[in-house]
Structure formats: structure tokens, C-alpha cells
N, C-alpha and C positions, 0 to 999 in steps of 0.2 A: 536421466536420473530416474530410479527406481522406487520405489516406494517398500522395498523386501529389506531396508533397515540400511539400505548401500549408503556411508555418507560421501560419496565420492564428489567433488564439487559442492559441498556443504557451504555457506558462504563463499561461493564465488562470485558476487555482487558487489561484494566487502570496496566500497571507495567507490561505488557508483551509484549516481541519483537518477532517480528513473520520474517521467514526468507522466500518471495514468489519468485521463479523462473519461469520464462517468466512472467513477471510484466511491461512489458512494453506498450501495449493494449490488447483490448478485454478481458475477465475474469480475466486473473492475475489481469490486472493492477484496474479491479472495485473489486477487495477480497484486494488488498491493498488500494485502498481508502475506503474502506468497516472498516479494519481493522483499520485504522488511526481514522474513524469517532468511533469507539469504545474506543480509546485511547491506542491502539498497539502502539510502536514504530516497524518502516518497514521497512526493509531493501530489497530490489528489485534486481533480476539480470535477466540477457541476455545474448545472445551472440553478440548483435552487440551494443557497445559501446555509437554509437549516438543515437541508440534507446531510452538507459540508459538515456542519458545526456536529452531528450528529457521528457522522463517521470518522472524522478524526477524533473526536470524544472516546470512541470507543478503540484506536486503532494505539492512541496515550493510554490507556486505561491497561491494555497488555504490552505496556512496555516500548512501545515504539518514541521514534522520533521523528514525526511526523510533518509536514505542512500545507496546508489546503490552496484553495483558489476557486471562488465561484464567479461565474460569469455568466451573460446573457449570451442568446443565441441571434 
């Protein structure tokens, strides 16, 4: 996929749920808003809680539908 306006594969996500761990910034969190802009449903985890609560805040906030998962290591 290109970034020169190609929508070739534009949603071809569309019906699959992708499971990203450290989703909450930096790379996780732009392959889960990546994945969403595809039509993934995304499910996000961490280890620290408010991170979660922070990044799926904002990932609802543009429209997503999104769900978390924090956990220890």
C-alpha cells in the first residue's frame, strides 16, 4: 500500500480483530490506529492500567471501537 493517494486494499481488515500489546503510544498505538483505519476491530493491552484507560480514550474519541486489556508482567 502506498501512500500516493492508492486506495487499493483500503479496508481490507474489514471483519478481522487484531490483538496489539503495548498499544498504548508510540508504534503499538499508530498499528492500532492504523488497523482501525483499515476496519480491524482492536483490542489494546499494557501493563499499566491508566495508560490503557488513556489510549483507548482517545482511540473512542476518533471514532473507533475499540477494547483494552491491562495486565502485569
Amino acid at each position: 500500500m502506498t501512500s500516493q493517494g492508492n486506495n487499493h486494499g483500503w479496508r481490507r481488515l474489514t471483519g478481522k480483530v487484531a490483538v496489539i500489546t503495548a498499544a498504548t503510544a508510540g508504534i503499538g498505538l499508530a498499528i492500532a490506529e492504523r488497523f482501525l483505519k483499515e476496519g480491524a476491530k482492536v483490542v489494546i493491552s499494557s501493563r499499566n492500567q491508566q495508560n490503557v484507560d488513556q489510549a483507548i480514550s482517545s482511540l473512542i474519541k476518533n471514532g473507533a471501537n475499540a477494547a483494552h486489556i491491562a495486565g502485569k508482567s
